[in-house]
C-alpha distance (Angstrom), angle and dihedral (degrees) to the residues before:
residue distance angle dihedral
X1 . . .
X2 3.67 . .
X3 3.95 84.7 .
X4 3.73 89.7 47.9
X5 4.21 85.7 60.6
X6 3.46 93.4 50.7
X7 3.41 97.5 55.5
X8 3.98 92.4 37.5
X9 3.86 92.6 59.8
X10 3.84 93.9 62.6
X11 3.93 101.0 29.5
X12 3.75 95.6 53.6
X13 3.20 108.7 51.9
X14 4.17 99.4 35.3
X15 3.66 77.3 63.2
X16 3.42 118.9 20.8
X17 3.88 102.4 50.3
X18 3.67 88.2 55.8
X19 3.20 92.4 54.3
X20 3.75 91.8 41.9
X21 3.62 92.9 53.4
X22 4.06 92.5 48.4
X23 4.09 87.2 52.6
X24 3.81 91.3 47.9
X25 4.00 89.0 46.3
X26 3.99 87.0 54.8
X27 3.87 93.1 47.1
X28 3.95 87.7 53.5
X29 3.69 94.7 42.9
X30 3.59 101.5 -109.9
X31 3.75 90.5 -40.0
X32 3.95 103.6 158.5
X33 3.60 93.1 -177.6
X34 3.91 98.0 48.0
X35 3.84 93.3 46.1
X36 3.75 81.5 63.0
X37 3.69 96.3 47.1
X38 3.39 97.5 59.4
X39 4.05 97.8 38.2
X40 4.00 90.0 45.5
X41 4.13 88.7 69.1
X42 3.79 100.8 58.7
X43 3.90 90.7 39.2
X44 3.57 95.7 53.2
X45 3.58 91.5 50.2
X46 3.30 95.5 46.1
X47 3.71 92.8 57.0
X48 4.05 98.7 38.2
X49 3.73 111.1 37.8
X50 4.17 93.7 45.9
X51 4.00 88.9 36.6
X52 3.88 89.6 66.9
X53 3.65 93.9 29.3
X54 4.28 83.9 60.3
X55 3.49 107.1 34.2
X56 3.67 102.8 13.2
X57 3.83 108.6 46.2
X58 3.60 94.2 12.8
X59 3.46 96.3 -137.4
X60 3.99 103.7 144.5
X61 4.01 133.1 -11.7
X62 3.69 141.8 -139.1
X63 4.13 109.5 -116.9
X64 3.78 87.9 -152.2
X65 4.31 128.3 124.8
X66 3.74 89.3 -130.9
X67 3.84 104.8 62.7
X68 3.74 135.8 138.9
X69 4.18 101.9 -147.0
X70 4.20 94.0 -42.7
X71 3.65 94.9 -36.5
X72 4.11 123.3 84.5
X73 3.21 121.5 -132.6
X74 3.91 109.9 -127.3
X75 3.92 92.0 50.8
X76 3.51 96.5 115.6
X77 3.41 88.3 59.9
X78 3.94 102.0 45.6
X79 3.88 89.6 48.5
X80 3.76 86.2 43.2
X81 3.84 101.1 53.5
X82 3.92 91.4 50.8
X83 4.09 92.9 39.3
X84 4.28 90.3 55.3
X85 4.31 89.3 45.9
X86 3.49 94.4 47.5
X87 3.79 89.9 39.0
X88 4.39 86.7 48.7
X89 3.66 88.7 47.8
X90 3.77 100.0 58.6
X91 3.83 102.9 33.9
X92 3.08 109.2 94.1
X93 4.17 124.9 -167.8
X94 3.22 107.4 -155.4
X95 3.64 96.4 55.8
X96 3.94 90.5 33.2
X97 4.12 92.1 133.8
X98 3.74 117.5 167.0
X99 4.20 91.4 -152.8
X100 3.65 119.3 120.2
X101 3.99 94.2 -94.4
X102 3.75 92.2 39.2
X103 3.44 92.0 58.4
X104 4.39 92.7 42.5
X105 4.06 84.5 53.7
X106 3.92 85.5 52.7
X107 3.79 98.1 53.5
X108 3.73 91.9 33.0
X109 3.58 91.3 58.9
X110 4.10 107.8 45.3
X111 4.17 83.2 34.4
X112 3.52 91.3 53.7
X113 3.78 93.2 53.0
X114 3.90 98.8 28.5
X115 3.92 80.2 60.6
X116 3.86 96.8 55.1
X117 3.46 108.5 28.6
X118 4.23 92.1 55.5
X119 4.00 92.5 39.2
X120 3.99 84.7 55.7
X121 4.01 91.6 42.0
X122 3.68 96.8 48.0
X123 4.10 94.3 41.1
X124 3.96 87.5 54.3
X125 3.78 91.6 41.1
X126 3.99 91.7 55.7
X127 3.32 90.2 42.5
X128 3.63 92.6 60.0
X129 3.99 96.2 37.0
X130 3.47 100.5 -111.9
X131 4.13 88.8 113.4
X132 3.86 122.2 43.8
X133 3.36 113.9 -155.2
X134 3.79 118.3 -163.0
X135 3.86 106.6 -149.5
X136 3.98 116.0 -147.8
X137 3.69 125.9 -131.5
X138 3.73 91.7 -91.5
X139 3.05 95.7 53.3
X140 4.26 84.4 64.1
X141 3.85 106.4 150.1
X142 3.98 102.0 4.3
X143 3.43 130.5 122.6
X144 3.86 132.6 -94.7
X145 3.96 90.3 -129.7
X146 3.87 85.7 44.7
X147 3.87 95.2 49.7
X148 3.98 90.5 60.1
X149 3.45 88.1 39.5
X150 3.75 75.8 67.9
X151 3.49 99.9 54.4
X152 3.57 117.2 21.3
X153 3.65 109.0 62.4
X154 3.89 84.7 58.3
X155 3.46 115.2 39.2
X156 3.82 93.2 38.4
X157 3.96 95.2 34.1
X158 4.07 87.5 53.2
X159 3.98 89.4 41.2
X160 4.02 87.8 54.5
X161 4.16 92.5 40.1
X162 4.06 84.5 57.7
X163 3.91 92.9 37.0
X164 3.96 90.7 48.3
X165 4.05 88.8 42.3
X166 3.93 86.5 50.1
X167 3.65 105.2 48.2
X168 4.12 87.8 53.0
X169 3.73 81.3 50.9
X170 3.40 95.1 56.8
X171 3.34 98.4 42.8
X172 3.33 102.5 53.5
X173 3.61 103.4 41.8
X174 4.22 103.9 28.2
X175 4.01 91.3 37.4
X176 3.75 112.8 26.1
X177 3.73 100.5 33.6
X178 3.79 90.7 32.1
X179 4.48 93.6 -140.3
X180 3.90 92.5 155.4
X181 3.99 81.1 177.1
X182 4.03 82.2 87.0
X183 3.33 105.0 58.1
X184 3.64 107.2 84.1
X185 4.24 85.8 44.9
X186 3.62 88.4 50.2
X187 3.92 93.6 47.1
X188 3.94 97.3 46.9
X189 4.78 89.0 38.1
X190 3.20 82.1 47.5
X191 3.45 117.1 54.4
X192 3.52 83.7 31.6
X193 3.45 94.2 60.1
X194 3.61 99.5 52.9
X195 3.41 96.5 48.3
X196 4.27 91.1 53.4
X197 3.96 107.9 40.2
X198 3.56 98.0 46.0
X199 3.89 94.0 53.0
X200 3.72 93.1 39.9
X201 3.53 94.2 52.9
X202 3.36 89.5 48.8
X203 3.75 97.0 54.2
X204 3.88 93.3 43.1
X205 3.81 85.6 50.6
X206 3.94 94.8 53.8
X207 3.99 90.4 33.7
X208 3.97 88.2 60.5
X209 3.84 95.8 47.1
X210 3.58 103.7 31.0
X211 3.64 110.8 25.1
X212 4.43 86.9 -122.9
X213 3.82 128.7 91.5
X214 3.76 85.4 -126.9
X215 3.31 92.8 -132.4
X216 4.11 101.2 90.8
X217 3.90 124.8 135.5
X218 3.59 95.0 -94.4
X219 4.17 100.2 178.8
X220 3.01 77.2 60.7
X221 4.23 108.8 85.8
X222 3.13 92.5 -45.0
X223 4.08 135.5 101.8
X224 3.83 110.9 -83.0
Protein backbone atom coordinates (compact mmCIF):
# COMPACT_ATOMS: atom_id res chain seq x y z
CA UNK A 1 0.00 0.00 0.00
CA UNK A 2 2.68 2.33 0.93
CA UNK A 3 3.82 1.95 -2.83
CA UNK A 4 0.30 2.51 -3.93
CA UNK A 5 0.64 6.26 -2.05
CA UNK A 6 3.60 7.03 -3.67
CA UNK A 7 2.49 6.62 -6.86
CA UNK A 8 -1.08 8.17 -5.99
CA UNK A 9 0.46 11.54 -4.90
CA UNK A 10 1.90 12.30 -8.38
CA UNK A 11 -0.68 10.45 -10.68
CA UNK A 12 -3.72 12.11 -9.25
CA UNK A 13 -3.27 15.28 -9.31
CA UNK A 14 -1.11 15.60 -12.86
CA UNK A 15 -4.34 14.30 -13.99
CA UNK A 16 -7.08 14.71 -11.99
CA UNK A 17 -6.95 18.50 -11.16
CA UNK A 18 -6.94 19.17 -14.77
CA UNK A 19 -9.60 17.44 -15.24
CA UNK A 20 -11.20 18.85 -12.15
CA UNK A 21 -10.64 22.27 -13.20
CA UNK A 22 -12.14 21.56 -16.91
CA UNK A 23 -15.45 20.04 -15.06
CA UNK A 24 -15.66 23.06 -12.75
CA UNK A 25 -15.12 25.44 -15.92
CA UNK A 26 -18.25 23.59 -17.58
CA UNK A 27 -20.40 23.92 -14.38
CA UNK A 28 -19.64 27.79 -14.46
CA UNK A 29 -20.14 28.12 -18.10
CA UNK A 30 -16.79 28.72 -19.23
CA UNK A 31 -16.15 30.93 -16.26
CA UNK A 32 -12.21 30.95 -15.94
CA UNK A 33 -12.27 33.00 -12.98
CA UNK A 34 -14.99 31.02 -10.99
CA UNK A 35 -13.40 27.62 -11.77
CA UNK A 36 -10.59 29.11 -9.79
CA UNK A 37 -12.66 30.36 -7.01
CA UNK A 38 -13.96 27.38 -6.05
CA UNK A 39 -10.63 25.13 -6.61
CA UNK A 40 -8.43 27.93 -4.78
CA UNK A 41 -10.29 26.94 -1.23
CA UNK A 42 -9.40 23.26 -0.96
CA UNK A 43 -5.82 23.98 -2.32
CA UNK A 44 -5.04 26.54 0.06
CA UNK A 45 -6.06 24.46 2.78
CA UNK A 46 -4.45 21.77 1.73
CA UNK A 47 -1.18 23.52 1.68
CA UNK A 48 -1.63 25.78 5.01
CA UNK A 49 -3.43 23.88 7.67
CA UNK A 50 -1.14 20.44 7.15
CA UNK A 51 2.05 22.76 6.45
CA UNK A 52 1.95 23.97 10.14
CA UNK A 53 0.49 20.86 11.37
CA UNK A 54 4.06 19.09 9.81
CA UNK A 55 6.63 21.41 10.25
CA UNK A 56 5.14 23.85 12.56
CA UNK A 57 3.41 21.94 15.40
CA UNK A 58 4.93 18.78 14.56
CA UNK A 59 2.08 16.87 14.98
CA UNK A 60 2.40 14.07 12.15
CA UNK A 61 4.81 13.64 8.98
CA UNK A 62 4.79 12.59 5.44
CA UNK A 63 7.21 9.27 4.97
CA UNK A 64 7.80 10.37 1.40
CA UNK A 65 11.56 11.10 -0.58
CA UNK A 66 10.23 14.38 -1.80
CA UNK A 67 9.55 16.41 1.39
CA UNK A 68 10.05 19.96 2.47
CA UNK A 69 10.86 19.51 6.55
CA UNK A 70 7.84 16.64 7.13
CA UNK A 71 5.49 18.17 4.80
CA UNK A 72 5.56 17.47 0.74
CA UNK A 73 5.40 19.88 -1.37
CA UNK A 74 2.53 19.20 -3.93
CA UNK A 75 -0.06 18.51 -1.06
CA UNK A 76 -2.15 21.24 -1.75
CA UNK A 77 -2.66 19.94 -4.86
CA UNK A 78 -3.33 16.14 -4.05
CA UNK A 79 -5.87 17.19 -1.31
CA UNK A 80 -7.12 19.72 -3.79
CA UNK A 81 -7.84 17.48 -6.82
CA UNK A 82 -9.94 15.01 -4.63
CA UNK A 83 -11.64 18.04 -2.48
CA UNK A 84 -13.02 19.86 -6.10
CA UNK A 85 -14.40 16.00 -7.45
CA UNK A 86 -15.99 15.22 -4.44
CA UNK A 87 -17.16 18.81 -4.14
CA UNK A 88 -18.50 18.46 -8.30
CA UNK A 89 -20.09 15.29 -7.43
CA UNK A 90 -22.44 16.45 -4.72
CA UNK A 91 -23.42 19.97 -5.89
CA UNK A 92 -26.04 19.81 -7.50
CA UNK A 93 -27.61 22.89 -9.82
CA UNK A 94 -30.79 22.43 -10.03
CA UNK A 95 -31.42 22.34 -6.45
CA UNK A 96 -28.54 24.95 -5.83
CA UNK A 97 -30.89 27.19 -3.30
CA UNK A 98 -29.21 29.80 -1.23
CA UNK A 99 -32.17 29.51 1.73
CA UNK A 100 -31.23 28.56 5.12
CA UNK A 101 -32.00 24.68 4.56
CA UNK A 102 -30.59 24.76 1.08
CA UNK A 103 -27.53 25.84 2.21
CA UNK A 104 -27.58 23.05 5.60
CA UNK A 105 -28.24 20.22 2.77
CA UNK A 106 -25.07 21.69 1.01
CA UNK A 107 -22.67 21.45 3.93
CA UNK A 108 -24.34 18.36 5.21
CA UNK A 109 -23.68 16.64 2.14
CA UNK A 110 -19.79 17.39 1.10
CA UNK A 111 -19.19 17.34 5.23
CA UNK A 112 -20.70 14.17 5.49
CA UNK A 113 -18.46 12.65 2.85
CA UNK A 114 -15.32 14.92 3.35
CA UNK A 115 -15.56 13.31 6.92
CA UNK A 116 -15.49 9.63 5.76
CA UNK A 117 -13.72 9.45 2.79
CA UNK A 118 -10.33 11.29 4.51
CA UNK A 119 -10.80 9.32 7.96
CA UNK A 120 -10.66 6.05 5.67
CA UNK A 121 -7.65 7.56 3.49
CA UNK A 122 -5.56 8.63 6.31
CA UNK A 123 -6.29 5.27 8.53
CA UNK A 124 -5.06 3.15 5.42
CA UNK A 125 -2.24 5.58 4.75
CA UNK A 126 -0.83 5.13 8.47
CA UNK A 127 -1.34 1.86 8.28
CA UNK A 128 0.90 1.50 5.44
CA UNK A 129 3.57 4.21 6.65
CA UNK A 130 3.09 6.68 4.26
CA UNK A 131 1.63 9.15 7.23
CA UNK A 132 3.33 9.45 10.68
CA UNK A 133 1.26 10.43 13.14
CA UNK A 134 2.79 11.74 16.36
CA UNK A 135 0.33 10.84 19.19
CA UNK A 136 0.16 13.40 22.24
CA UNK A 137 0.33 12.52 25.82
CA UNK A 138 -3.38 12.24 26.04
CA UNK A 139 -3.68 10.29 23.71
CA UNK A 140 -1.44 7.64 26.18
CA UNK A 141 -2.57 4.08 25.28
CA UNK A 142 -5.08 4.75 22.26
CA UNK A 143 -5.05 3.56 19.04
CA UNK A 144 -3.66 5.01 15.74
CA UNK A 145 -7.13 4.33 13.96
CA UNK A 146 -8.73 5.82 17.15
CA UNK A 147 -6.51 8.99 17.20
CA UNK A 148 -7.89 10.06 13.62
CA UNK A 149 -11.01 8.97 14.62
CA UNK A 150 -10.36 11.99 16.76
CA UNK A 151 -9.66 14.34 14.28
CA UNK A 152 -10.88 13.66 11.00
CA UNK A 153 -14.53 13.52 11.08
CA UNK A 154 -14.28 17.15 12.45
CA UNK A 155 -11.84 19.11 10.98
CA UNK A 156 -12.47 17.67 7.49
CA UNK A 157 -16.36 17.19 8.00
CA UNK A 158 -16.52 21.11 9.09
CA UNK A 159 -13.98 21.98 6.16
CA UNK A 160 -16.51 20.16 3.62
CA UNK A 161 -19.84 21.76 5.52
CA UNK A 162 -18.12 25.35 4.68
CA UNK A 163 -16.79 24.11 1.22
CA UNK A 164 -20.34 22.63 0.32
CA UNK A 165 -22.03 25.97 1.86
CA UNK A 166 -19.52 27.99 -0.38
CA UNK A 167 -19.77 26.49 -3.70
CA UNK A 168 -23.84 27.07 -3.48
CA UNK A 169 -22.73 30.52 -2.60
CA UNK A 170 -20.91 30.98 -5.44
CA UNK A 171 -23.08 29.67 -7.62
CA UNK A 172 -25.88 31.35 -6.97
CA UNK A 173 -24.72 34.74 -6.51
CA UNK A 174 -21.25 34.96 -8.90
CA UNK A 175 -22.93 32.63 -11.71
CA UNK A 176 -26.68 32.83 -11.71
CA UNK A 177 -27.17 36.39 -10.71
CA UNK A 178 -23.97 37.38 -12.47
CA UNK A 179 -22.76 40.26 -9.26
CA UNK A 180 -18.97 39.96 -10.18
CA UNK A 181 -18.69 42.70 -7.30
CA UNK A 182 -18.50 39.42 -4.96
CA UNK A 183 -15.88 37.71 -6.09
CA UNK A 184 -12.92 39.10 -4.49
CA UNK A 185 -15.19 39.01 -0.91
CA UNK A 186 -16.01 35.55 -1.63
CA UNK A 187 -12.30 34.59 -2.46
CA UNK A 188 -10.62 36.29 0.67
CA UNK A 189 -14.35 34.90 3.32
CA UNK A 190 -13.79 32.11 1.85
CA UNK A 191 -10.59 30.83 2.09
CA UNK A 192 -10.60 32.42 5.22
CA UNK A 193 -13.28 30.62 6.42
CA UNK A 194 -12.08 27.27 5.77
CA UNK A 195 -8.99 27.70 7.13
CA UNK A 196 -10.70 29.10 10.78
CA UNK A 197 -13.88 26.87 11.57
CA UNK A 198 -12.42 23.68 10.92
CA UNK A 199 -9.41 24.27 13.31
CA UNK A 200 -11.52 25.95 15.88
CA UNK A 201 -13.86 23.31 16.05
CA UNK A 202 -11.33 21.12 16.35
CA UNK A 203 -9.66 22.74 19.29
CA UNK A 204 -13.02 23.39 21.12
CA UNK A 205 -13.74 19.70 20.48
CA UNK A 206 -10.39 18.41 22.11
CA UNK A 207 -10.52 21.39 24.77
CA UNK A 208 -13.99 19.94 26.04
CA UNK A 209 -12.83 16.29 26.26
CA UNK A 210 -9.35 16.55 27.07
CA UNK A 211 -8.66 19.71 28.75
CA UNK A 212 -5.74 20.51 25.52
CA UNK A 213 -6.29 22.34 22.21
CA UNK A 214 -4.83 19.26 20.61
CA UNK A 215 -2.79 21.02 18.70
CA UNK A 216 0.55 21.26 21.09
CA UNK A 217 4.20 20.71 19.86
CA UNK A 218 4.31 17.23 20.74
CA UNK A 219 8.15 16.26 19.45
CA UNK A 220 8.66 18.39 21.53
CA UNK A 221 8.84 16.56 25.33
CA UNK A 222 6.30 14.82 24.77
CA UNK A 223 5.62 10.93 23.72
CA UNK A 224 5.97 10.45 19.94
Amino acid sequence: MNRFFQIYQYAVPAVLFPAGYVLWLQRFGGNHALACLVLSLPVVFGYVIPGIGTNCLKLWEFNTCVRVGRYRPHHGFVFGTAVSLFGLLCHDPAANTVGFTGLLRAGFILGSVMAFWNWLYDTIAVKADFIRIHKPPHYHGVSTEAVIMEYAPILFGVFGFCYGIFVNLTYHYLFQLNQGHLYWPFLFWGNLSVLVMPVLVFCCFSLGKYGKFGIESILKGGER
